[in-house]
C-alpha positions in Angstrom: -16.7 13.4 -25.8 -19.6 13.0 -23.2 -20.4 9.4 -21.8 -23.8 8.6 -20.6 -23.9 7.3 -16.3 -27.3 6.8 -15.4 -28.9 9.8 -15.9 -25.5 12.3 -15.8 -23.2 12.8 -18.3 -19.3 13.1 -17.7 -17.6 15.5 -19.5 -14.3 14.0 -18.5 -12.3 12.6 -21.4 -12.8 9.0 -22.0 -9.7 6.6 -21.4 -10.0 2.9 -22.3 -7.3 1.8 -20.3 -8.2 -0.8 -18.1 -6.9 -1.1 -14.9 -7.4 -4.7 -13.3 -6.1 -6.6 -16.6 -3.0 -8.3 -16.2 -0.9 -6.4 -18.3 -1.7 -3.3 -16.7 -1.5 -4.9 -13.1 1.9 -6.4 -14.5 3.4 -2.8 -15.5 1.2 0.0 -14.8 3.3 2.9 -15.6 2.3 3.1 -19.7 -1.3 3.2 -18.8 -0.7 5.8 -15.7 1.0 8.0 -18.4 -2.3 7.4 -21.1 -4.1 8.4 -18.6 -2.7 11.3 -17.4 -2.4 12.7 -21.4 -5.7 13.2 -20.9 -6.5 15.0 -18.0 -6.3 15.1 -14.3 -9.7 13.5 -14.6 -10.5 10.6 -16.5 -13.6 8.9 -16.9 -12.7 5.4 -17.7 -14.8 3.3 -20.2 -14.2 -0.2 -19.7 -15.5 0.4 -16.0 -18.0 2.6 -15.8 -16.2 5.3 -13.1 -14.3 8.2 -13.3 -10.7 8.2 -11.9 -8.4 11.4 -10.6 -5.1 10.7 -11.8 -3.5 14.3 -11.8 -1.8 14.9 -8.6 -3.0 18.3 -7.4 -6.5 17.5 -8.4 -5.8 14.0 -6.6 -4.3 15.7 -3.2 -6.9 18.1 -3.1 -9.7 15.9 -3.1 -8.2 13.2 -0.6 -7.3 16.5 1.3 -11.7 16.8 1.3 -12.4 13.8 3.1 -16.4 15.6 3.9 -16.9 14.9 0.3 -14.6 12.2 -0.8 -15.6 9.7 1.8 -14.1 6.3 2.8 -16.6 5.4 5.7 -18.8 3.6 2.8 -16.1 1.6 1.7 -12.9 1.9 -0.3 -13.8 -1.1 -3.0 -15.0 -0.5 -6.3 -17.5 -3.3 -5.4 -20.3 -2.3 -2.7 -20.9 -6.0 -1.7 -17.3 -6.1 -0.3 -17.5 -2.8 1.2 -20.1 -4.1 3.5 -17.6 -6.5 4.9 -14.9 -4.1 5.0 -16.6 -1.1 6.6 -15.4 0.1 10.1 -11.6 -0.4 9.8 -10.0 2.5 10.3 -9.2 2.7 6.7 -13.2 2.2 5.7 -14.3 4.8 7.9 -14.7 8.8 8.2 -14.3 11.3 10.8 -14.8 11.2 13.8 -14.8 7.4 13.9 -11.6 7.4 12.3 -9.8 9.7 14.4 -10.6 7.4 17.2 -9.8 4.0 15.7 -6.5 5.3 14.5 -5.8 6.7 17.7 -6.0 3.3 19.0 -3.7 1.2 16.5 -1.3 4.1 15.4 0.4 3.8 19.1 3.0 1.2 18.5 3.7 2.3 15.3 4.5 5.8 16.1 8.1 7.0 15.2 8.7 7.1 19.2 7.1 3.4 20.0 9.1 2.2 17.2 12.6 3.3 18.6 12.1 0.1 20.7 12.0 -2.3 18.3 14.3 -0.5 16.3 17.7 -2.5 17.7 16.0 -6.0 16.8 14.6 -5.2 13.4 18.5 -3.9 12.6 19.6 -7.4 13.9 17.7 -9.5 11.9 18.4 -7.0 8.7 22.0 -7.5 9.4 21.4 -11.0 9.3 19.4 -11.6 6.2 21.8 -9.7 4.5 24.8 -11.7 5.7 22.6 -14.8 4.7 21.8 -13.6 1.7 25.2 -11.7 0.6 27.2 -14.7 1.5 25.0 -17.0 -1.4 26.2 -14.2 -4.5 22.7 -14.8 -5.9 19.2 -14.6 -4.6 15.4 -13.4 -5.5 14.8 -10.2 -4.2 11.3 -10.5 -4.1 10.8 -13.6 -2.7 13.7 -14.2 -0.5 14.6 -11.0 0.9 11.5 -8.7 1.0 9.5 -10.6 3.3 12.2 -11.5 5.7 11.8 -8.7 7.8 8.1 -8.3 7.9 6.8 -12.1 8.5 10.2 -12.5 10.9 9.3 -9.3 13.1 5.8 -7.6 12.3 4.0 -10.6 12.3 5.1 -11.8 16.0 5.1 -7.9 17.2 0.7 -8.0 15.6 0.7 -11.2 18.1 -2.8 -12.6 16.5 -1.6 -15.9 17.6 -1.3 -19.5 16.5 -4.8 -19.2 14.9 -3.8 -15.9 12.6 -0.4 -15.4 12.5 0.3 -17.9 9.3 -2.8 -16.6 7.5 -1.8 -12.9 7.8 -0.3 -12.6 4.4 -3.2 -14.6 2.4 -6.1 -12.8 4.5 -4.0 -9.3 3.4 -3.2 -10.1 -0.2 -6.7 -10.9 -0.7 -8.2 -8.0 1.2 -6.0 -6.1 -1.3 -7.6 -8.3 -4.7 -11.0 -7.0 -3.4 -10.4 -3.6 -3.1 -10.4 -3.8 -7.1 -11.4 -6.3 -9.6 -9.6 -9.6 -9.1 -11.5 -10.8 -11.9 -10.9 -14.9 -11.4 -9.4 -14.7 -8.8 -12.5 -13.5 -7.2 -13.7 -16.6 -5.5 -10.6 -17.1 -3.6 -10.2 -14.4 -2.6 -14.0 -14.0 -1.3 -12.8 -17.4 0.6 -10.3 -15.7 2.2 -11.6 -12.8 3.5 -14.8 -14.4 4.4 -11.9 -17.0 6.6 -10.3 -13.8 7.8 -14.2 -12.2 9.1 -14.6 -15.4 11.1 -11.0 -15.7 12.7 -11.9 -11.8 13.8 -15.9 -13.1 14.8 -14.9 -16.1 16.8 -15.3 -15.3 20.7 -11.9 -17.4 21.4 -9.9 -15.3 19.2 -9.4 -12.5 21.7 -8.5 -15.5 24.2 -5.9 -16.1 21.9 -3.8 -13.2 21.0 -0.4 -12.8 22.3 0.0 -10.9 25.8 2.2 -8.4 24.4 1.4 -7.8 21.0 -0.6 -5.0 19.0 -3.4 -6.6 18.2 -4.2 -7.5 22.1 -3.4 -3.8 23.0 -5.6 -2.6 20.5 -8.8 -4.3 21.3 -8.1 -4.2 25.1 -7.9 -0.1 24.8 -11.0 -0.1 22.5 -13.3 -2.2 24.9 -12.3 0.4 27.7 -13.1 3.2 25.5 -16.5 1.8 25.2 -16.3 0.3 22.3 -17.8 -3.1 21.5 -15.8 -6.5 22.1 -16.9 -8.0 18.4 -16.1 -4.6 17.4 -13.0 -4.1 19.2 -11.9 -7.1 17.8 -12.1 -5.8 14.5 -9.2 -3.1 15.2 -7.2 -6.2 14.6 -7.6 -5.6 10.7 -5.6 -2.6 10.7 -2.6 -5.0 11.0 -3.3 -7.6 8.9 -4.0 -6.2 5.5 -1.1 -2.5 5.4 1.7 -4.3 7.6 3.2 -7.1 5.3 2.4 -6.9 1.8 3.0 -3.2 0.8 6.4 -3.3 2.7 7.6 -6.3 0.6 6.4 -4.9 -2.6 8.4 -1.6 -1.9 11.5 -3.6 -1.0 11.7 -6.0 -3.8 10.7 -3.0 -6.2 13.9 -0.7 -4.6 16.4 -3.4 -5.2 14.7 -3.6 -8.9 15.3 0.3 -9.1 19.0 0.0 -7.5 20.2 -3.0 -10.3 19.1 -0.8 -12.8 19.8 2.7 -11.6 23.8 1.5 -10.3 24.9 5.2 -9.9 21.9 5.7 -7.2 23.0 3.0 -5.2 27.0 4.4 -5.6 25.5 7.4 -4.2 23.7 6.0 -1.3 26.8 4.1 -0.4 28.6 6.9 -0.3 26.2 9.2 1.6 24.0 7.3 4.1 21.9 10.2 5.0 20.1 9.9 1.2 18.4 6.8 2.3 15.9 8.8 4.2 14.7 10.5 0.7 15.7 7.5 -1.0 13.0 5.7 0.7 10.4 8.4 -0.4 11.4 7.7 -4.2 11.3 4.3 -4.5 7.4 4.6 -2.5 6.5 7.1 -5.2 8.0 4.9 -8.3 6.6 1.9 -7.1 3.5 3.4 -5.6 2.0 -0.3 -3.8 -1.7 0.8 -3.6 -2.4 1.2 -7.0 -5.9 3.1 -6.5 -8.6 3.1 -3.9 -12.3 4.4 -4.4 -14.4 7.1 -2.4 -17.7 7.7 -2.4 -19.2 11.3 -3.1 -21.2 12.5 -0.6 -22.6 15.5 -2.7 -21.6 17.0 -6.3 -18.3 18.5 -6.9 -16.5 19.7 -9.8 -12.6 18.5 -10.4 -10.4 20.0 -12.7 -13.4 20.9 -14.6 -14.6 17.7 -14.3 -18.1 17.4 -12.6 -19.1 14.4 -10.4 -22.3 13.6 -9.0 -23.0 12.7 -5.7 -23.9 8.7 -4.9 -20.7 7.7 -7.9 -17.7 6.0 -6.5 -14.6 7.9 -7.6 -11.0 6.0 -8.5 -8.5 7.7 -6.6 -5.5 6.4 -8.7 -2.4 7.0 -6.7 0.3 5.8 -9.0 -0.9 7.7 -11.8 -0.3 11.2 -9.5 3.1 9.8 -8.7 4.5 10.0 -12.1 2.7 13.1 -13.4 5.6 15.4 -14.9 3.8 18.6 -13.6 4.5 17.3 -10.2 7.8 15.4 -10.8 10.0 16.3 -13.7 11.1 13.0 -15.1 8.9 11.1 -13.3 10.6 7.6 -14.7 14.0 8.3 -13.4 15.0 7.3 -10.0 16.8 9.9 -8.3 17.6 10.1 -4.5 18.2 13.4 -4.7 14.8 14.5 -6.0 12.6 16.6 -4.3 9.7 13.9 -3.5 8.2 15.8 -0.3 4.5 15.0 -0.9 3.9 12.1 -2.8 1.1 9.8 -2.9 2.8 6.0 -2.0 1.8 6.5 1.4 -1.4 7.7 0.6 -2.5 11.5 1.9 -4.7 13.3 4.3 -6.5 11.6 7.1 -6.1 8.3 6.1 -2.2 8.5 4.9 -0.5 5.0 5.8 -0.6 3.9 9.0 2.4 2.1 8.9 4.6 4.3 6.9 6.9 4.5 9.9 7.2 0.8 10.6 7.9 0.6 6.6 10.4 3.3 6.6 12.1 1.7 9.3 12.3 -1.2 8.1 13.5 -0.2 4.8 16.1 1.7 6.0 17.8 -1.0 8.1 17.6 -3.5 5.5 19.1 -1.4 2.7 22.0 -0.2 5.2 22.9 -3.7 5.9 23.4 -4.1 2.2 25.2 -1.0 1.2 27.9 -2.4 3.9 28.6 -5.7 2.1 27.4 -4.9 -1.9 28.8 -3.0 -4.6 25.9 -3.5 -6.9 23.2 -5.6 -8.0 22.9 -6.8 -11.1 19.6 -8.9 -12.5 20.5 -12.2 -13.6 17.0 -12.6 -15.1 13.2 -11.3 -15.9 11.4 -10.0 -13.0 8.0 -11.5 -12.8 5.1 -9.5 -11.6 2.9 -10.5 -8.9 -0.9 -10.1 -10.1 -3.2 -8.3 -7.5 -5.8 -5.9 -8.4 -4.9 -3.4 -5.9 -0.9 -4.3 -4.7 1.9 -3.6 -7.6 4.7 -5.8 -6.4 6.5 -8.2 -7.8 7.3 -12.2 -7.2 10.7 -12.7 -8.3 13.3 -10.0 -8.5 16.5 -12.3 -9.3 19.7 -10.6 -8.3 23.2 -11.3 -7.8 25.2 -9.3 -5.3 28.5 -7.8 -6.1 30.5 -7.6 -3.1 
């Protein structure tokens, strides 16, 4: 079945799923499993774009970053792009390449090793806290502890950013997609968030020794603009906090109901490395983000014409069989070298280190004081267009 787009037709199979409602937002796996019945390549209906969902047609084309481009934006929406374009994530080649070079330093494996003793104190202490109480929300107690407590004083944006990091994030997230009503606050937000990063006294303001400061300082003697330098700063606000503490909450969902994995880790600490990998790909925090085609190109038989924005549909390739046998089985053990959660190519996560490491520290403090987890109740999604995460994860620790 052919659809009509302007003046092209798609030959791609039609899917009505949609992807910003809240049932899909709220459990996105059934519709990432429609859609990939289908075909590698969808073109869905209810929005009027096309959307890779297959993994190897989905690697390959992130892999093609000349043709699948970011630097016009990664929203489905071209009015928000325009605010959002010149982050390192909204950018191509070569600009990328030097924007990333800029923020990626302290969160390099090596830069990290020196934080690494304080994030394992305060993970050793949240879990005591925690532990000691028998029952508590993963989602909402424990998952952010690490990241407000640590990332947000290492970013250093100051008294005037630091408490609206997670907001100005979340809803950078929302507008990446359709947020649907919650469009206007979130519009709020990031329009708050643009004048925080315009205002001259901001730079006067950021912490002497924090990320954010080193960042624009190294861009303004690189040439670059200080209003533009400034902007840097975004590279910390929106990936450092909020897909961390979806991944969290979401592995201790995984561990309550998947007892035997966490057995496993407990007895053989080196898993947690791979571990970390699986619960990325089941969970999968970025949903999807666009690209814009630069020039026609066919996928998986599929053709796309050049000017369309493209849904690259991230959690959708993390659970396609071809790719991972039992996709909806949490294994430790599996072989997940290559998937999606932290994005690929260029513009792979630029915090997957910081996450990693943080993950790691927080689920070895458990494993040394809990036997298992057990849910004592629903878990209640947290609706963003873009983020897949939940906002209460109620669990009580056996110990």
């Amino acid at each position: 079945m052919s659809i009509e787009k302007g003046t092209a037709l798609s030959n791609a199979p039609v899917c009505d799923v949609d992807l910003y409602s809240d049932e899909t937002i709220s459990n996105p796996v059934p519709a990432y499993h429609r859609m990939l019945a289908l075909g590698s390549v969808i073109w869905l209906e209810k929005h009027g774009f096309h959307g890779i969902c297959g993994f190897s047609a989905l690697t390959e084309s992130l892999r093609n970053h000349q043709v699948f481009r970011s630097g016009e934006g990664v929203s489905i929406n071209d009015d928000v792009n325009k605010l959002l374009v010149g982050s390192t994530l909204n950018s191509d080649p070569p600009r990328h390449d030097q924007t990333r070079a800029i923020t990626f330093g302290p969160l390099s494996p090596r830069a990290l090793e020196t934080v690494r003793e304080r994030i394992e104190q305060e993970a050793q202490f949240i879990a005591e806290k925690l532990v000691a109480r028998g029952s508590f929300d993963a989602a909402s107690e424990l998952a952010p502890y690490l990241p407000l407590t640590i990332v947000r004083d290492l970013v250093g944006l100051g008294d005037g950013g630091k408490d609206q990091m997670l907001g100005w994030g979340a809803a950078t997230f929302e507008l990446m997609g359709d947020p649907k009503e919650r469009r206007p606050e979130a519009v709020a937000k990031l329009q708050a968030m643009r004048g925080f990063l315009e205002d001259a006294d901001t730079l006067s303001g950021l912490s002497d020794d924090g990320w954010a400061k080193r960042a624009t300082d190294i861009g303004i003697e690189q040439g670059i603009a200080p209003s533009k330098a400034a902007e840097l700063m975004r590279d910390y606000i929106a990936p450092s906090l909020d897909t961390t503490i979806s991944a969290i909450g979401y592995g201790i969902k995984l561990f309550a109901q998947f007892p035997e994995q966490w057995d496993k880790f407990r007895e053989d600490r080196a898993l947690i490395r791979n571990g970390i990998e699986e619960i990325v790909r089941m969970n999968t925090p970025i949903r999807a983000f666009s690209r814009y085609l630069s020039e026609d190109i066919e996928v998986a038989g599929v053709n796309l014409t050049k000017g369309s924005r493209i849904q690259m549909i991230f959690g959708a390739a993390n659970r396609d069989a071809a790719r991972f046998p039992e996709p909806d089985t949490f294994d430790l053990e599996r072989k997940v070298r290559g998937h999606v959660g932290f994005g690929h190519g260029v513009h792979a996560c630029l915090g997957m280190h910081l996450a990693r490491l943080e993950m790691a520290c927080l689920f070895n403090a458990l494993a040394d004081r809990v036997k298992r987890f057990e849910l004592t109740g629903p878990t209640v999604p947290a609706i963003n267009s873009t983020i897949h995460s939940f906002a209460s994860v109620p669990v009580r620790a056996v110990i």
